[in-house]
ChimeraX commands (.cxc) that place a marker at each C-alpha (Angstrom):
marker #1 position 0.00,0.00,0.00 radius 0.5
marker #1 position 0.99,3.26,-0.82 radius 0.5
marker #1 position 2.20,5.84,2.14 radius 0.5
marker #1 position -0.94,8.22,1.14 radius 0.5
marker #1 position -3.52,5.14,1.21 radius 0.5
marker #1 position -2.13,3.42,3.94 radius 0.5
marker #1 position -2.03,7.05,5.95 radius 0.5
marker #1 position -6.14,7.38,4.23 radius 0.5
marker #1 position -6.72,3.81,5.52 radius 0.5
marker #1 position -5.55,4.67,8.76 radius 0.5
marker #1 position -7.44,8.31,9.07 radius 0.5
marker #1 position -10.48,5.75,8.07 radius 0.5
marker #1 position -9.81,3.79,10.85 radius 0.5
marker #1 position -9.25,6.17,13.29 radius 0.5
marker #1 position -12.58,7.98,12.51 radius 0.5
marker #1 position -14.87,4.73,12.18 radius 0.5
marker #1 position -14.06,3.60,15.78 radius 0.5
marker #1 position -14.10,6.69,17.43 radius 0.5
marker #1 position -17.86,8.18,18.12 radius 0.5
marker #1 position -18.93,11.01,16.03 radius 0.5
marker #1 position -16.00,12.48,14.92 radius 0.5
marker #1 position -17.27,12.47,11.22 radius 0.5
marker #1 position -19.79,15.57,11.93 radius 0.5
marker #1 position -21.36,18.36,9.88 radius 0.5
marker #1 position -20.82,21.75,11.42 radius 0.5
marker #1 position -24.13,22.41,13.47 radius 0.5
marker #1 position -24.63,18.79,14.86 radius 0.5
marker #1 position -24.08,17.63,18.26 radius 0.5
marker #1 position -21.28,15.33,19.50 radius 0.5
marker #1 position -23.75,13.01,20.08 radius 0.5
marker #1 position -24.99,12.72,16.58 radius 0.5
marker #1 position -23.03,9.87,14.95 radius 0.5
marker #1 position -22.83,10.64,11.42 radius 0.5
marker #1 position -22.15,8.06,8.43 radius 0.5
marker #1 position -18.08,8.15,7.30 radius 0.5
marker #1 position -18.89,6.96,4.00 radius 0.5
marker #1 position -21.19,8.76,1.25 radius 0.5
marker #1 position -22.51,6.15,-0.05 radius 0.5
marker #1 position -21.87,2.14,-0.70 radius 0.5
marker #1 position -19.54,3.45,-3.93 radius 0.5
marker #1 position -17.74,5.69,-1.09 radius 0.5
marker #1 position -17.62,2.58,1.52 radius 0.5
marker #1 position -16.52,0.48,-1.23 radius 0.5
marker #1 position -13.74,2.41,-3.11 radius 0.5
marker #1 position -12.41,3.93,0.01 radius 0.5
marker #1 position -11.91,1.41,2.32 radius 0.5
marker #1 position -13.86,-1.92,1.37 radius 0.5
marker #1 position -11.86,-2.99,-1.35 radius 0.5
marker #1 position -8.15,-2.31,0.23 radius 0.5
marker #1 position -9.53,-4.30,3.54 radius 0.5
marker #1 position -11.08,-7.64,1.94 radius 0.5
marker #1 position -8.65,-8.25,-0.94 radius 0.5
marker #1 position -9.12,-11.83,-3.30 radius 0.5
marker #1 position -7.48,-13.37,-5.88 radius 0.5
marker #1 position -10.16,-12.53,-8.56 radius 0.5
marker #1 position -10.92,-14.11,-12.11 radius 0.5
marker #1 position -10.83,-17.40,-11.56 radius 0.5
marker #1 position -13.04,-20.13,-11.89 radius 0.5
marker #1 position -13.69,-19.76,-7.80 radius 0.5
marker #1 position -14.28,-16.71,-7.46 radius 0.5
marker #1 position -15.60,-13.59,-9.90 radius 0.5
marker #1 position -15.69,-10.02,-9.65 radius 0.5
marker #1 position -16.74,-7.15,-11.52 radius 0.5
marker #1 position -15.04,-3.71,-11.80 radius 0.5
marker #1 position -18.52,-2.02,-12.08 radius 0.5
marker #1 position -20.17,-3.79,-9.63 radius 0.5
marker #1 position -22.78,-0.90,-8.69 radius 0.5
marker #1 position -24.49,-1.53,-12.16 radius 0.5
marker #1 position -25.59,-5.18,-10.87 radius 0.5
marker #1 position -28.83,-4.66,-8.44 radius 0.5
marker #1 position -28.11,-7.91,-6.59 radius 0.5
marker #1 position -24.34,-6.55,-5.93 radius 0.5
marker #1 position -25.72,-2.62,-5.07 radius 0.5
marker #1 position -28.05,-3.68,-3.20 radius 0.5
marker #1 position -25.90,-5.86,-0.99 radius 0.5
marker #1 position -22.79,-3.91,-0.94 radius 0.5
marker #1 position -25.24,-1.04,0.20 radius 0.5
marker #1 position -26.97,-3.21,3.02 radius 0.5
marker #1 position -23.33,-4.40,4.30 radius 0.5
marker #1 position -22.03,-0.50,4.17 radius 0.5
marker #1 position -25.36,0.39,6.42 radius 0.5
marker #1 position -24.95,-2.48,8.59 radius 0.5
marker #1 position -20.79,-1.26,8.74 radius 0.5
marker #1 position -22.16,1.96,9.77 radius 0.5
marker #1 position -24.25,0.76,12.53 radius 0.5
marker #1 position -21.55,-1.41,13.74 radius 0.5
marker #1 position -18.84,0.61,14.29 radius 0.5
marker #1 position -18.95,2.24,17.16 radius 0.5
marker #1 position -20.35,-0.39,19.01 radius 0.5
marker #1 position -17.93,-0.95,22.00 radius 0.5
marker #1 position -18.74,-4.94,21.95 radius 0.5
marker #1 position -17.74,-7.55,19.26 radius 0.5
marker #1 position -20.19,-5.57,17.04 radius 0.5
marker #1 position -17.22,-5.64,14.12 radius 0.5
marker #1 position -15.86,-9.49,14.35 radius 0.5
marker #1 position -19.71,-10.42,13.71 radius 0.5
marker #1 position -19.74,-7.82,11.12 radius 0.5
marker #1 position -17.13,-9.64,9.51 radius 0.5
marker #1 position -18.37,-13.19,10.16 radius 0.5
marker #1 position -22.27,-12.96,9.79 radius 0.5
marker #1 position -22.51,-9.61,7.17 radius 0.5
marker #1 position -19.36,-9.27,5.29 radius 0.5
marker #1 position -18.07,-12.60,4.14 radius 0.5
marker #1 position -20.63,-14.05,3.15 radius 0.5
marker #1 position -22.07,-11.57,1.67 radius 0.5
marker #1 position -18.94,-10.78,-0.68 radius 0.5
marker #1 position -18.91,-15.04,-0.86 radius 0.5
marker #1 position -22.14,-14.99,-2.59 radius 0.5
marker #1 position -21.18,-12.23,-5.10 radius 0.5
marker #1 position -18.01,-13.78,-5.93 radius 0.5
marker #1 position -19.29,-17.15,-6.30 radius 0.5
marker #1 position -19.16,-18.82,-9.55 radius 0.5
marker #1 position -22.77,-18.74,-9.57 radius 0.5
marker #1 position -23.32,-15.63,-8.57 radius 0.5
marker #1 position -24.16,-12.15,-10.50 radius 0.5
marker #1 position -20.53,-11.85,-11.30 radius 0.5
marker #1 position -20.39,-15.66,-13.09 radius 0.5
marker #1 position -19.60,-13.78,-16.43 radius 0.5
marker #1 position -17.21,-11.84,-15.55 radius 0.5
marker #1 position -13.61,-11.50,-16.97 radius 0.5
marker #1 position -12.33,-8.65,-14.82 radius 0.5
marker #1 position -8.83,-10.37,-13.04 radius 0.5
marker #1 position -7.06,-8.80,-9.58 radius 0.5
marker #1 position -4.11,-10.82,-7.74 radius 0.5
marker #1 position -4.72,-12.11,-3.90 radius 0.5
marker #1 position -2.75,-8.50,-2.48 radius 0.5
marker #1 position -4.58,-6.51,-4.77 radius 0.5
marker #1 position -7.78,-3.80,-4.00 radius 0.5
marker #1 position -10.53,-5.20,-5.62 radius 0.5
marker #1 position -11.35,-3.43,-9.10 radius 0.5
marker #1 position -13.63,-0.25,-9.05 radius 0.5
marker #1 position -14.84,1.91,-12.00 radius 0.5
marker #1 position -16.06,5.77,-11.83 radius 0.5
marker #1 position -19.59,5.69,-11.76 radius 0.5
marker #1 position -20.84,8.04,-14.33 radius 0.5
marker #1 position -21.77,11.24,-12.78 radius 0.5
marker #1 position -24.44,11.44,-10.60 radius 0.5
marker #1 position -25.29,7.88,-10.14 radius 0.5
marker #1 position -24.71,8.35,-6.60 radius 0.5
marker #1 position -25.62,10.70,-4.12 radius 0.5
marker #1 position -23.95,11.72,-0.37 radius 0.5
marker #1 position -26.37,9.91,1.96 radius 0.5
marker #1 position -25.18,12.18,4.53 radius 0.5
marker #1 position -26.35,15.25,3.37 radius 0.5
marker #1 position -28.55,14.47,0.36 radius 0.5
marker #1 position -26.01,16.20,-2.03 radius 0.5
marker #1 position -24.19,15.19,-5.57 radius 0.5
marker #1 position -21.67,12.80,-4.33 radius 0.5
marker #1 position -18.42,13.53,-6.13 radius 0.5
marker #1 position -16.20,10.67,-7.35 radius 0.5
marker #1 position -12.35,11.70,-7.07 radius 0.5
marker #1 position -10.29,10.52,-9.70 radius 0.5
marker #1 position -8.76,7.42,-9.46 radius 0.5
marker link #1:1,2 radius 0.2
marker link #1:2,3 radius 0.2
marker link #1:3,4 radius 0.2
marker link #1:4,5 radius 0.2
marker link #1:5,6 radius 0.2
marker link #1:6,7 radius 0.2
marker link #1:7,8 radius 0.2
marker link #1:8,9 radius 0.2
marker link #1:9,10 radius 0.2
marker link #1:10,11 radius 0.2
marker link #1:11,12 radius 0.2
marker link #1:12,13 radius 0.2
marker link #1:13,14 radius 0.2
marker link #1:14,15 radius 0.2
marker link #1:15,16 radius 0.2
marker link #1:16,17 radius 0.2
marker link #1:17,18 radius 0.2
marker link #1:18,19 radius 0.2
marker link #1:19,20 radius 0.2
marker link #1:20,21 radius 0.2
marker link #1:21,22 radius 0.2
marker link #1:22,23 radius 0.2
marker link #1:23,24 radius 0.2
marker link #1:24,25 radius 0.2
marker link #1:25,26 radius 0.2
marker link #1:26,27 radius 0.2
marker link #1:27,28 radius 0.2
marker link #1:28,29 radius 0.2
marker link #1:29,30 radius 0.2
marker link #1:30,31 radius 0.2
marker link #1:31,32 radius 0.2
marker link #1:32,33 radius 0.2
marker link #1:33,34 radius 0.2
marker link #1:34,35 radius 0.2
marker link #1:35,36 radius 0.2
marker link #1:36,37 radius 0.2
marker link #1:37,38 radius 0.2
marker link #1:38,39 radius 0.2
marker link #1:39,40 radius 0.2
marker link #1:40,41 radius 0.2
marker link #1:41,42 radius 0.2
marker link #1:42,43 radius 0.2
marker link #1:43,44 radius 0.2
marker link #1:44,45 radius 0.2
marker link #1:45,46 radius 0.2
marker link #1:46,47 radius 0.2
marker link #1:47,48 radius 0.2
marker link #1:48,49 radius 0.2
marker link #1:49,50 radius 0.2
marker link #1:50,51 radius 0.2
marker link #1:51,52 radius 0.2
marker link #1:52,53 radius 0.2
marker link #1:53,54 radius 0.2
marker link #1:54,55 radius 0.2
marker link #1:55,56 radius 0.2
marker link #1:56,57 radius 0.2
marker link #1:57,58 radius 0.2
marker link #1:58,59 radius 0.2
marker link #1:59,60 radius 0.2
marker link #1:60,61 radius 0.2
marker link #1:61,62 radius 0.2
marker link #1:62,63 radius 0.2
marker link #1:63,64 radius 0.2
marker link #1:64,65 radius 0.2
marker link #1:65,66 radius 0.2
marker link #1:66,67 radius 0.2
marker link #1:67,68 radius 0.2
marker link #1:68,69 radius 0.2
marker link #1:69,70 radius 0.2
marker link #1:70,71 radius 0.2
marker link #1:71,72 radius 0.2
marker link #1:72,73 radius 0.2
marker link #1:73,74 radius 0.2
marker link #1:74,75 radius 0.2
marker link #1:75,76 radius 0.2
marker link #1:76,77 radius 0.2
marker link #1:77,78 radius 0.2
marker link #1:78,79 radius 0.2
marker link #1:79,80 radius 0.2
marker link #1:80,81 radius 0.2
marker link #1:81,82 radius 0.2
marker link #1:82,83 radius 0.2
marker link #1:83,84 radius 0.2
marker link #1:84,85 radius 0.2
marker link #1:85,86 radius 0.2
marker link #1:86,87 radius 0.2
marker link #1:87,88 radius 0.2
marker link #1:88,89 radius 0.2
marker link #1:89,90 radius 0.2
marker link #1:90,91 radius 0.2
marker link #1:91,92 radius 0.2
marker link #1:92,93 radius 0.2
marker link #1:93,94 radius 0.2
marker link #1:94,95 radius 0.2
marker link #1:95,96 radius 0.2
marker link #1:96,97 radius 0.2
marker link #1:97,98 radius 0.2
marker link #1:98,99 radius 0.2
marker link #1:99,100 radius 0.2
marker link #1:100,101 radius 0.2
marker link #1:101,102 radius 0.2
marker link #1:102,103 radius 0.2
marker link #1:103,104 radius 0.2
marker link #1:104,105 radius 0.2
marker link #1:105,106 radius 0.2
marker link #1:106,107 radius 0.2
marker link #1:107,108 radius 0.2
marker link #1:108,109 radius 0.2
marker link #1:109,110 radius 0.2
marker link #1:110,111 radius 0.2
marker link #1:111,112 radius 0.2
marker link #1:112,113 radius 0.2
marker link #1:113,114 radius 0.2
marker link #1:114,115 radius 0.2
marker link #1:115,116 radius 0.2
marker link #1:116,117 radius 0.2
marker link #1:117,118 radius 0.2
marker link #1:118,119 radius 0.2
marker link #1:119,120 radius 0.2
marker link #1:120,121 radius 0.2
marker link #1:121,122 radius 0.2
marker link #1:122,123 radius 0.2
marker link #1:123,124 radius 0.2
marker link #1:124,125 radius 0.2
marker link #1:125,126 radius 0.2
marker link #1:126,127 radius 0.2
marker link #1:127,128 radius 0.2
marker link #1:128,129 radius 0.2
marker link #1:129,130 radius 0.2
marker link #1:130,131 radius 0.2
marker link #1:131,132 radius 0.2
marker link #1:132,133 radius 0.2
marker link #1:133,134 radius 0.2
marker link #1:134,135 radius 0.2
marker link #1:135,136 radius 0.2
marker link #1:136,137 radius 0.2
marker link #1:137,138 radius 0.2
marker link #1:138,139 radius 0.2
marker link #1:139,140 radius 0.2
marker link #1:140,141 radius 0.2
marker link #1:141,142 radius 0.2
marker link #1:142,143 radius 0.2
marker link #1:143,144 radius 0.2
marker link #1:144,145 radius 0.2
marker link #1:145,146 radius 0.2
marker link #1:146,147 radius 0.2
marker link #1:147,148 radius 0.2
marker link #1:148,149 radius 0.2
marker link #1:149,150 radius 0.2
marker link #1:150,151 radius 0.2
marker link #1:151,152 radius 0.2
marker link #1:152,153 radius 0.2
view
């Protein structure tokens, strides 16, 4: 990883387990607002660099524009939600994230049955998993019911 990503990965981290320190100006401390935009944002920022796979192979498929597959939007946005919820839970909130949301939730997508079957798009086992630009304005900030800007890869 990269020293900017790995110090953005870390500035992720740093904000998702500490209690609303990702505020807009105006709302209480105890308001915990959303890190992520969007699932695109939860996905491309930290998603992909923390649940990396060996991709394009006949056990497991991915697709680089995953957002334009309902089954996989839907999902990925149900696991960023659930993500969002969970992290600043003081318990084991996050390790059952993990076990009962995350994996087998990217298991199903990346099954060789699953919406991805098709697929040709490749990525080693230490590589992010692939992400397009979404054209513009196919998502919005959740947060704040704005345009959600995609930064340039």
């Amino acid at each position: 990883m990269s020293g900017s990503l790995q110090d953005e990965m870390s500035e992720l981290l740093h904000e998702s387990l500490h209690e609303g320190t990702a505020r807009h100006p105006g709302e209480s401390k105890s308001k915990k607002t959303a890190v992520f935009a969007n699932a695109y944002d939860f996905f491309y920022r930290w998603l992909r660099h923390m649940y990396k796979r060996r991709c394009g192979t006949s056990e497991r498929k991915w697709r680089a524009d995953w957002y334009n597959c309902p089954e996989a939007l839907s999902r990925i946005t149900e696991l960023w939600r659930v993500w969002e919820r969970s992290r600043t839970d003081k318990g084991d909130a996050m390790a059952v994230w993990w076990r009962d949301f995350c994996d087998p939730t990217m298991d199903r997508l990346m099954s060789p049955s699953g919406p991805f079957a098709e697929s040709e798009t490749k990525c080693g086992y230490d590589e992010p998993l692939p992400c397009a630009i979404p054209p513009k304005g196919r998502f919005r900030d959740e947060r704040n019911d704005e345009p959600y800007m995609v930064m340039e890869q």
